[in-house]
Residue frames as qw, qx, qy, qz and C-alpha x, y, z in Angstrom:
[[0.448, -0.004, -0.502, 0.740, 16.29, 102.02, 136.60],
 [0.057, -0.903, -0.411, -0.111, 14.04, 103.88, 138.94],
 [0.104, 0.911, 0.116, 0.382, 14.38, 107.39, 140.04],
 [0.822, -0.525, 0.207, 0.076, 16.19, 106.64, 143.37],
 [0.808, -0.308, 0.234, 0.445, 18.73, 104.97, 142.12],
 [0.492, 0.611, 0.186, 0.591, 19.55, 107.07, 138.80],
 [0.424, -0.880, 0.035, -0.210, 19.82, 109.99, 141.82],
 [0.819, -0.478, 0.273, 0.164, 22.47, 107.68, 143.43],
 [0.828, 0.054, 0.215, 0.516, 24.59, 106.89, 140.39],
 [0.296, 0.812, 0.164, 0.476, 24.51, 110.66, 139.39],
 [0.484, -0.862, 0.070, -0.128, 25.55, 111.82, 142.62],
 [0.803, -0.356, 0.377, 0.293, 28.54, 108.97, 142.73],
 [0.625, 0.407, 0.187, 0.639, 29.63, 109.97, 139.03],
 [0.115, -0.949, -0.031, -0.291, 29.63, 113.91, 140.83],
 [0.593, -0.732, 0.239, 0.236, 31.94, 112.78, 143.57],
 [0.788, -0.037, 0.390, 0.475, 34.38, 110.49, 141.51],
 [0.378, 0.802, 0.210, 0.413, 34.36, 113.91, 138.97],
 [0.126, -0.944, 0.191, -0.239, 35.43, 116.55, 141.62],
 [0.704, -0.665, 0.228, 0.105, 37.68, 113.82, 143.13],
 [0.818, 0.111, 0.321, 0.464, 39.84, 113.94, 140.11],
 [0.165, 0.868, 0.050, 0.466, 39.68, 117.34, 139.28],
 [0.585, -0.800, -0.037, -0.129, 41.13, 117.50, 142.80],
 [0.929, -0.069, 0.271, 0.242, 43.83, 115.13, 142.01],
 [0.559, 0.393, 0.188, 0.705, 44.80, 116.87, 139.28],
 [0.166, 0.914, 0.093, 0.359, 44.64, 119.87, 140.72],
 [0.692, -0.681, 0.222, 0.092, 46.80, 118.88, 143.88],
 [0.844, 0.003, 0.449, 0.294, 49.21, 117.46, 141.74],
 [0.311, 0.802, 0.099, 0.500, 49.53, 120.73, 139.03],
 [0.003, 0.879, -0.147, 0.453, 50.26, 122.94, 142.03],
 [0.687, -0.689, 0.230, 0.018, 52.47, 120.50, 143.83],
 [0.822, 0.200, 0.204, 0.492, 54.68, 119.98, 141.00],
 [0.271, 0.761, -0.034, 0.589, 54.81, 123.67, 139.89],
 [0.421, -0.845, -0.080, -0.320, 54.30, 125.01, 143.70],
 [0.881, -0.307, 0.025, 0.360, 58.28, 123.79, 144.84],
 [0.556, 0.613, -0.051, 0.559, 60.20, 126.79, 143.93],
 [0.467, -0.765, -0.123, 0.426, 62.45, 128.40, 146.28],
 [0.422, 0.627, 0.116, 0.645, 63.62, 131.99, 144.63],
 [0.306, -0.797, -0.199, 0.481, 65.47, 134.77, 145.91],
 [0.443, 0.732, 0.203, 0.477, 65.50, 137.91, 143.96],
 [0.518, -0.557, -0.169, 0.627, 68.40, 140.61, 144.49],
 [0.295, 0.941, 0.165, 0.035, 67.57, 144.00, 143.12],
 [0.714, 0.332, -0.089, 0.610, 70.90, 146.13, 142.05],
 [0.412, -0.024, -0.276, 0.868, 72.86, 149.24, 143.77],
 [0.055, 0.018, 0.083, -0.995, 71.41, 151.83, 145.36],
 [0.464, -0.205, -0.572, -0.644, 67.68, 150.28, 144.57],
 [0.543, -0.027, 0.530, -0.651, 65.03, 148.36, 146.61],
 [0.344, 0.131, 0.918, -0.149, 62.74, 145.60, 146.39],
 [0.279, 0.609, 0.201, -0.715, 60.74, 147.47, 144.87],
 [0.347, 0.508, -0.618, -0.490, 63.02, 146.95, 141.33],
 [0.157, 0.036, -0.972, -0.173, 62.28, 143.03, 141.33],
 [0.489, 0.284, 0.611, -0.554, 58.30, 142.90, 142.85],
 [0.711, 0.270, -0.272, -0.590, 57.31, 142.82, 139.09],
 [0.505, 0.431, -0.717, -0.214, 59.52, 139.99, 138.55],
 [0.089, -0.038, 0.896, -0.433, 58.58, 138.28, 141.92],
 [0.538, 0.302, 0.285, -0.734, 54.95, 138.09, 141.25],
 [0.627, 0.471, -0.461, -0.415, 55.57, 136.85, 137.85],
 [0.387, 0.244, -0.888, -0.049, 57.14, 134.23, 139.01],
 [0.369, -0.071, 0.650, -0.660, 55.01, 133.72, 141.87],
 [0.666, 0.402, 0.018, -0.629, 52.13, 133.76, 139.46],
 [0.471, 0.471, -0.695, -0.269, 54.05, 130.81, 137.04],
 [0.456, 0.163, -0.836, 0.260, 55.15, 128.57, 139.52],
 [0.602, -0.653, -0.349, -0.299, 52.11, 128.61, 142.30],
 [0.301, -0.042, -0.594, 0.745, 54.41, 129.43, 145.28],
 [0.288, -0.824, -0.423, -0.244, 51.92, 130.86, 147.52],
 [0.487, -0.768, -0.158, 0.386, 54.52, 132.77, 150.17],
 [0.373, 0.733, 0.082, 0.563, 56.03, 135.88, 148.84],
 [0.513, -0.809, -0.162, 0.237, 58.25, 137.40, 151.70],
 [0.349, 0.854, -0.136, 0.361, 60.38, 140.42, 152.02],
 [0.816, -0.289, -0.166, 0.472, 63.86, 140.19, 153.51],
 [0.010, -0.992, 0.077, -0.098, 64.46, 143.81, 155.06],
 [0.711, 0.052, -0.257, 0.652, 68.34, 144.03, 155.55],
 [0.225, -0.949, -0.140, 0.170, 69.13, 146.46, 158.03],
 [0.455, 0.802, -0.344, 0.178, 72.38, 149.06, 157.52],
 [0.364, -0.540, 0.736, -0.186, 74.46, 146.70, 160.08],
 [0.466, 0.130, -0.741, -0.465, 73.12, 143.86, 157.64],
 [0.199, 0.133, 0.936, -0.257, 70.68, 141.88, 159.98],
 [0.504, -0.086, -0.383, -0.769, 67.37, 140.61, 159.04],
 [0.275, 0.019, 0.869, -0.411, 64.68, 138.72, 160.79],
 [0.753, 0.182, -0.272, -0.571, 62.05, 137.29, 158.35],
 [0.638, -0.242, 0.559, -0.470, 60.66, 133.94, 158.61],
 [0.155, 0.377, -0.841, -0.356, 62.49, 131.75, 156.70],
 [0.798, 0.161, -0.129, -0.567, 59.78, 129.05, 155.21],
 [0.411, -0.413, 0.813, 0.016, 59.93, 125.33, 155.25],
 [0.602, 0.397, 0.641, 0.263, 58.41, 125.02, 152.10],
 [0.522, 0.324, 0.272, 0.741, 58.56, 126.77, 148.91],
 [0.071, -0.794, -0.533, 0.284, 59.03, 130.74, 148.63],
 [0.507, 0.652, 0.113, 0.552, 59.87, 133.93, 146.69],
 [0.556, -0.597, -0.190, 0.547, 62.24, 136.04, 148.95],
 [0.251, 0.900, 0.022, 0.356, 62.37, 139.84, 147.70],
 [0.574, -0.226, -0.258, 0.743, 65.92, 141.11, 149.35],
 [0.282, 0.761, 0.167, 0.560, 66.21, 144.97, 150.71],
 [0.745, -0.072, -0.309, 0.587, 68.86, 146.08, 151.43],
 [0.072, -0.967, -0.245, -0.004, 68.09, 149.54, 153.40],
 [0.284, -0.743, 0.283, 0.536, 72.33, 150.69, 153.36],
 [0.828, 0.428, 0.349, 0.096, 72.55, 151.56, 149.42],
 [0.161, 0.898, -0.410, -0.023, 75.54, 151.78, 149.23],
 [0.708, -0.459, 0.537, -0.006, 76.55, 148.35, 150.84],
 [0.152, 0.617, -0.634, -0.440, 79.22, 146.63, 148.77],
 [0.870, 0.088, -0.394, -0.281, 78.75, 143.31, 147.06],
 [0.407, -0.008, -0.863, 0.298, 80.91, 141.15, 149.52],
 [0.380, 0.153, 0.639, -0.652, 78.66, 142.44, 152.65],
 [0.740, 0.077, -0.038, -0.668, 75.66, 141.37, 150.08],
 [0.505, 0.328, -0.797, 0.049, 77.20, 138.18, 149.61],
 [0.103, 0.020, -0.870, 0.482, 77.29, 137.45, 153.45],
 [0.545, 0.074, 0.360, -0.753, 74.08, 138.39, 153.99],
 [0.599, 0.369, -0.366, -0.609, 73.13, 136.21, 151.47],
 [0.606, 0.180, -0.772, -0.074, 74.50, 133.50, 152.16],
 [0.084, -0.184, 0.699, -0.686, 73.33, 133.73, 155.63],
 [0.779, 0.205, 0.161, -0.571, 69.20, 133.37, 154.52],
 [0.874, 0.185, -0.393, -0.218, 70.26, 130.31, 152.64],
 [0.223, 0.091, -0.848, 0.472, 72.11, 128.75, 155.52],
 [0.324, 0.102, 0.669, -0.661, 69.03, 129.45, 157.32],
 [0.748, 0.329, -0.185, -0.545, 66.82, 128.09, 154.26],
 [0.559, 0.152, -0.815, 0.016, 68.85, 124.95, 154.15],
 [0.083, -0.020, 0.853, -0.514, 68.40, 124.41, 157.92],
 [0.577, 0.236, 0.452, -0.638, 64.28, 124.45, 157.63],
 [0.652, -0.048, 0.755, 0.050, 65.02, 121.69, 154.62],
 [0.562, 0.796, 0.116, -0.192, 65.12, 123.47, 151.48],
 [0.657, -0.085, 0.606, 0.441, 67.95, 121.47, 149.35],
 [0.362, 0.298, 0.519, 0.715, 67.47, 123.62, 146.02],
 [0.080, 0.804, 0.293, -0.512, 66.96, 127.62, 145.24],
 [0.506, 0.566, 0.249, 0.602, 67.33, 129.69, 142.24],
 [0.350, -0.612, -0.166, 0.689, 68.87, 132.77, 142.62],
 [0.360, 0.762, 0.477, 0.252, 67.72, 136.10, 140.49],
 [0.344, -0.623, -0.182, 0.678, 69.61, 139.37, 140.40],
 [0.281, 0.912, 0.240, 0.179, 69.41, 142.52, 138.65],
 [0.199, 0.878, -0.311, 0.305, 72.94, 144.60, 137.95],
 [0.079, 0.506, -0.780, 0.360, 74.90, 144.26, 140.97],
 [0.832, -0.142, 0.327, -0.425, 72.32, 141.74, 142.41],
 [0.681, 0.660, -0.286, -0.139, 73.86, 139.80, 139.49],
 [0.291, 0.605, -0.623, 0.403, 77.14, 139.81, 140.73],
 [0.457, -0.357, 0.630, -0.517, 76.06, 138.83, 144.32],
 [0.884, -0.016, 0.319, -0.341, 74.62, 136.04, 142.95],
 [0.869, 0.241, -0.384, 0.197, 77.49, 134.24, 140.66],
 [0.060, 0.643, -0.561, 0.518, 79.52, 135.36, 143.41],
 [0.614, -0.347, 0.587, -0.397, 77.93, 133.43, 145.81],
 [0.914, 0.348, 0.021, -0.209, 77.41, 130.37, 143.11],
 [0.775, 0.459, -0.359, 0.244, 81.27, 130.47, 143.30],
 [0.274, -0.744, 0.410, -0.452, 82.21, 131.51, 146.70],
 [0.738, -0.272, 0.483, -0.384, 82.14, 127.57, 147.53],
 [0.039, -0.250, 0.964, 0.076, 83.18, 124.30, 146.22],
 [0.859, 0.025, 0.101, -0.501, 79.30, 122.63, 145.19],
 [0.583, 0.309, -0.744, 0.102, 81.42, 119.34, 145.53],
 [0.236, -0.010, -0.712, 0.661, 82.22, 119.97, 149.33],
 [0.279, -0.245, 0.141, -0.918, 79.49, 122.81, 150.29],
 [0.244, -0.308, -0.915, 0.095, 76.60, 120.82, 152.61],
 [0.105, -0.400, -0.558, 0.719, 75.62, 124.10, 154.64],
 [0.441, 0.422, -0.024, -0.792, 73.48, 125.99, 151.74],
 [0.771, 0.447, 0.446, 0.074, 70.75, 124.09, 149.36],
 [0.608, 0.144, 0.562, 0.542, 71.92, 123.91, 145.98],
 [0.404, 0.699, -0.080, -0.585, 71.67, 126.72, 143.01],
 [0.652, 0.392, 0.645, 0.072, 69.54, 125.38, 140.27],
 [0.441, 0.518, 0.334, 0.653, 69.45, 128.18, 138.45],
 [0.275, -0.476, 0.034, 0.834, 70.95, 131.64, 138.10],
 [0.308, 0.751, 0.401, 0.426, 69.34, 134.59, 135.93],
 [0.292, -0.513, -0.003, 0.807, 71.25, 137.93, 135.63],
 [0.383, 0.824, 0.401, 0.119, 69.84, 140.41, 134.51],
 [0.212, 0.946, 0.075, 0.234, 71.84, 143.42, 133.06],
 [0.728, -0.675, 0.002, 0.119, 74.77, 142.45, 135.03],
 [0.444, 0.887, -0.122, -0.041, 78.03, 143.87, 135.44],
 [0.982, -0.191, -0.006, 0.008, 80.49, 141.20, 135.25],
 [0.671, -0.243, 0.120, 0.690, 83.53, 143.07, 134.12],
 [0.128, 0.863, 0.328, 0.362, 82.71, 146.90, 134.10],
 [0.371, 0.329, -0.176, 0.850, 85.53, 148.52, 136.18],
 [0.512, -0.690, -0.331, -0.390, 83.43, 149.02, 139.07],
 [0.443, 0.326, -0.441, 0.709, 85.35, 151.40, 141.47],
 [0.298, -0.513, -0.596, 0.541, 84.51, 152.98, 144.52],
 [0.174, 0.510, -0.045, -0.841, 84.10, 156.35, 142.81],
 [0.630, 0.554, -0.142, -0.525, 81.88, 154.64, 139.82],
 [0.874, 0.412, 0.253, 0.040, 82.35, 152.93, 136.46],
 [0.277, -0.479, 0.464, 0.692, 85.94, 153.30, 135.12],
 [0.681, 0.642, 0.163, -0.313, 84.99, 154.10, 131.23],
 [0.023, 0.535, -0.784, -0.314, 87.98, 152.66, 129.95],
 [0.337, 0.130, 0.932, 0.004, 86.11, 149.07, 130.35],
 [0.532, 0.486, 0.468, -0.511, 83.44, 150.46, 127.87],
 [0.377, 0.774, -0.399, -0.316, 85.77, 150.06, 125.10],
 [0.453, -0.400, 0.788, 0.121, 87.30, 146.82, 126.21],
 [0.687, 0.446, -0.420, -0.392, 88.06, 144.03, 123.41],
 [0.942, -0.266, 0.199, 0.043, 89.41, 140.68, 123.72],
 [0.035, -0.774, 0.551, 0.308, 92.94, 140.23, 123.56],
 [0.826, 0.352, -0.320, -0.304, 94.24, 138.00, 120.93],
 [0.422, 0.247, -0.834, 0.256, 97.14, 135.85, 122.23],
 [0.071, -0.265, 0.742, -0.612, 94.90, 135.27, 125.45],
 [0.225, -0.242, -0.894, -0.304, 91.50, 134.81, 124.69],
 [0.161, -0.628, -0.690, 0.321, 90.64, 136.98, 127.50],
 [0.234, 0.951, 0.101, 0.177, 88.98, 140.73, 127.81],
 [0.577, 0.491, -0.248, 0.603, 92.22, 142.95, 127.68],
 [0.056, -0.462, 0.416, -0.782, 90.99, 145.02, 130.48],
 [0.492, -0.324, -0.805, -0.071, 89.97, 142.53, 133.64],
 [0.359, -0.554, 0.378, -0.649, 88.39, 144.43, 136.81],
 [0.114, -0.418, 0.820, -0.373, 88.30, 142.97, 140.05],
 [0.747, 0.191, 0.382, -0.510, 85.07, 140.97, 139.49],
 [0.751, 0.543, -0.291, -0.237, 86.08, 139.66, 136.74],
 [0.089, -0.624, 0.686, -0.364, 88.94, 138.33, 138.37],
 [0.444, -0.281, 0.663, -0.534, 87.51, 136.73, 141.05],
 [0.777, 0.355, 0.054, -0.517, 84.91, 134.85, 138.63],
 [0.787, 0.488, -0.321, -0.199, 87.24, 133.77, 136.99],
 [0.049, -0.620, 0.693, -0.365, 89.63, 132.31, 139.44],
 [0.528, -0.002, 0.706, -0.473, 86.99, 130.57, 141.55],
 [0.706, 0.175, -0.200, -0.656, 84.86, 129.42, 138.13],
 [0.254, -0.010, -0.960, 0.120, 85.48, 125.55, 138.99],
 [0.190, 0.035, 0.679, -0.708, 83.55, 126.20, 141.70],
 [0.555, 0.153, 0.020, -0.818, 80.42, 126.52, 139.53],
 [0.579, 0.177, 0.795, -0.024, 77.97, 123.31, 139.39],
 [0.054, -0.008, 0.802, 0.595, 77.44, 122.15, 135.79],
 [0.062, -0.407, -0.910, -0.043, 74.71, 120.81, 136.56],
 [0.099, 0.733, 0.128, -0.661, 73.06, 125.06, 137.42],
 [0.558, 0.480, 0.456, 0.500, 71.37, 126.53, 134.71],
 [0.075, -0.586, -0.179, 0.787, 71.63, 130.18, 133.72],
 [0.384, 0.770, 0.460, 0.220, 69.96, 132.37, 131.82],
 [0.312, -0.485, 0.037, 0.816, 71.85, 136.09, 131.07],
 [0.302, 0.788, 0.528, 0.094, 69.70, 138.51, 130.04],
 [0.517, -0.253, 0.093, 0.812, 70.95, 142.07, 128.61],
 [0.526, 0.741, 0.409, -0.084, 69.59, 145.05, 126.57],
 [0.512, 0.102, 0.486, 0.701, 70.93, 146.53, 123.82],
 [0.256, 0.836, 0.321, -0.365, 69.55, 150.34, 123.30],
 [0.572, 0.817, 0.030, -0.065, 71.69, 150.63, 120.03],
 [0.209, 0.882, -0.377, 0.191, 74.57, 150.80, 120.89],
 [0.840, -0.157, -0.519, -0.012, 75.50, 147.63, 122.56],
 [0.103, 0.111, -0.491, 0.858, 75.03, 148.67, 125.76],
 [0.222, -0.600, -0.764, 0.085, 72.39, 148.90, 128.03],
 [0.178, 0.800, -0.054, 0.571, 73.19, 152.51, 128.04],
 [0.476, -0.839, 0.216, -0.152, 74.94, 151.74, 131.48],
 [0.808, -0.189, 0.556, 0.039, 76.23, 148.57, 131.40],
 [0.142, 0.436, -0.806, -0.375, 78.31, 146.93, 127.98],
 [0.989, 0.063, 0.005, -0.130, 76.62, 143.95, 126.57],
 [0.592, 0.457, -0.591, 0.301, 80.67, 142.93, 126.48],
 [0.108, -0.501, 0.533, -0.674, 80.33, 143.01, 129.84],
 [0.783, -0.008, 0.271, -0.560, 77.52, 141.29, 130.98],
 [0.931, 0.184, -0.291, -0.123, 78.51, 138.68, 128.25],
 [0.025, 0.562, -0.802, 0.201, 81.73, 137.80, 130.34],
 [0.749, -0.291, 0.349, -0.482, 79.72, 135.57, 132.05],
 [0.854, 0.449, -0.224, -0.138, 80.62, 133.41, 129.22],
 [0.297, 0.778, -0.489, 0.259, 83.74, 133.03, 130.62],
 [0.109, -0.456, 0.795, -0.385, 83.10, 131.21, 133.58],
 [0.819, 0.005, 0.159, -0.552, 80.81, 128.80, 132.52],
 [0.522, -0.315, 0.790, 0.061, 81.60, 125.14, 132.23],
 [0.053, 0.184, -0.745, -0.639, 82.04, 123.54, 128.29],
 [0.213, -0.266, -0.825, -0.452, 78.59, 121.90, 128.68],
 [0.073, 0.215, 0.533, -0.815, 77.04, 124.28, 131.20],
 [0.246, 0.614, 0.734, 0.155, 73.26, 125.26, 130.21],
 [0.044, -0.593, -0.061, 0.802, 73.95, 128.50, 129.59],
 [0.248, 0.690, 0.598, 0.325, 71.60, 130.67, 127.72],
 [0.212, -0.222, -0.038, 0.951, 72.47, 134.50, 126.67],
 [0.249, 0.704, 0.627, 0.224, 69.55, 136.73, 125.41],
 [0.242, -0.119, 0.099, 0.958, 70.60, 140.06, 124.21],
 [0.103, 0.727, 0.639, -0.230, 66.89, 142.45, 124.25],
 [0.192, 0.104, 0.218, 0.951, 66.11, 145.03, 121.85],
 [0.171, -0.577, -0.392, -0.696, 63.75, 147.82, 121.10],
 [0.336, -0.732, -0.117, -0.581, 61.26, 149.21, 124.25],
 [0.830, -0.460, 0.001, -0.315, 62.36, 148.78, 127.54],
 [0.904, 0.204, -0.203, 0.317, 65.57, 147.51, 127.22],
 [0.085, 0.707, -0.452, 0.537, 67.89, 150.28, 129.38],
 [0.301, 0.210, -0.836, 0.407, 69.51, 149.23, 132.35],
 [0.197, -0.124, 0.474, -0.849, 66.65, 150.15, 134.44],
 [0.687, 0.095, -0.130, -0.709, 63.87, 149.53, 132.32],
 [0.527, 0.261, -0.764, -0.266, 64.86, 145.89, 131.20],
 [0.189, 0.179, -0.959, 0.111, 63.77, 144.26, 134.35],
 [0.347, 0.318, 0.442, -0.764, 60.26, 145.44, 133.56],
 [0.339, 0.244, -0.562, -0.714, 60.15, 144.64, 130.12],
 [0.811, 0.023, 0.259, -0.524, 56.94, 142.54, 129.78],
 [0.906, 0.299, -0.287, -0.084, 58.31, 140.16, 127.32],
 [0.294, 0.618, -0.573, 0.450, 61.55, 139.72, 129.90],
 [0.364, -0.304, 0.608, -0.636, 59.80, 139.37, 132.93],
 [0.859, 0.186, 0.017, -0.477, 57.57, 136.68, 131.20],
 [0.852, 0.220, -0.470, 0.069, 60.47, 134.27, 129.59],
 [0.100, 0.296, -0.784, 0.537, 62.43, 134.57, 133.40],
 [0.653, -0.156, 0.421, -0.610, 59.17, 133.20, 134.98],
 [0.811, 0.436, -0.238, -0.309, 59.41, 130.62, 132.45],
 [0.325, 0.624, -0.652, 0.283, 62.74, 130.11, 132.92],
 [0.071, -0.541, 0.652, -0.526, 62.31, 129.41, 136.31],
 [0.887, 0.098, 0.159, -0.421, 59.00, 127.04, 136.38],
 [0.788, 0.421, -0.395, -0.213, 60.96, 124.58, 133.75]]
């Protein structure tokens, strides 16, 4: 073969190399690169509390748009709702606002996510972010509901699902609570807990969840009850994917836990699968 052509076939075995490497590489980061996430940080906090965990996942699942949804203290927001995949960081600048006004807001960016054709989101929250999110996972009928994409999956972190959350605080009666025996349920039910459980038809089987908690000795997140948090249990459906992970040792308070490295790693995980 002369020199010429050995030139030629070396060149053609160059293209047909990069054009598969291409393939597969279009194809890696258009499978992973379809996640639509919105993370909702807890009371009184900021965006600030969930940027580790938005990155992480960013980083997992190749989403390349990473936008922050300022809420104002009359709850509007004007961010530019994508028409392909993206990680939406809520923040909510009145912290104090209660968990139904987070709710509406909420469900307002995914009414406007569903209109620019995004048909599935996962929804991430931290404490009361938590709450805003099975709330909204039950606020509807996912039978009837057409006007918001679907929730695939749901990851609470540290969340307080039946913790006696008053207007003046935590009632500490609920930090003692037990299940009652002739019911099956917790003896003491607060109004969340309720509500969860009322509406918990509502919730699609077919949504997984993950419910993370720590556990700084005392089963408790030293804010939160792991009895709490585990209510969740309560409104899940008999063959729901539901997956509890109770977190010990560093990192694991109410604050810390949605920093913990080995936490923020299996919810990026979580969410990619």
């Amino acid at each position: 073969m002369g020199r010429k052509k050995i030139v030629i076939v070396g060149l053609i075995f160059l293209v047909i190399v990069a054009a598969i490497a291409g393939f597969l590489r279009f194809n890696m980061t258009g499978q992973r690169g379809t996640q639509t996430v919105i993370l909702l940080h807890g009371y009184g906090s900021s965006s600030n509390a969930t940027t580790k965990l938005a990155k992480a996942i960013q980083k997992q699942t190749a989403v390349q748009k990473r936008l922050q949804v300022n809420v104002t203290k009359d709850d509007n927001f004007n961010v530019a709702v994508s028409s392909k995949a993206a990680i939406y960081q809520m923040n909510f600048s009145n912290t104090e606002i209660t968990e139904e006004r987070e709710v509406a807001v909420l469900e307002k960016l995914l009414k406007q996510i569903k209109q620019k054709g995004i048909n599935h989101v996962s929804l991430v929250g931290h404490s009361m972010g938590a709450n805003v999110a099975l709330y909204t996972s039950l606020n509807h009928d996912y039978r009837t509901t057409s006007i918001y994409p679907k929730i695939d999956k749901l990851v609470a972190i540290a969340a307080p699902f039946n913790s006696g959350i008053t207007a003046a605080g935590f009632d500490r009666q609920f930090d003692n609570n037990t299940i009652d025996s002739k019911t099956k349920q917790p003896k003491l039910q607060d109004e969340n807990y309720r509500f969860f459980y009322q509406h918990r038809q509502n919730m699609n089987p077919d949504m997984q969840i993950l419910n993370v908690m720590g556990d700084v000795g005392d089963n408790s997140d030293g804010v939160v009850t792991n009895f709490s948090s585990q209510a969740l249990g309560f409104f899940v459906k008999k063959d729901q994917n539901y997956n509890m992970w109770v977190v010990k040792g560093k990192k694991v308070q109410h604050s810390q836990v949605r920093t913990n490295d080995t936490v923020v790693r299996q919810i990026a995980k979580f969410i990619q699968n």
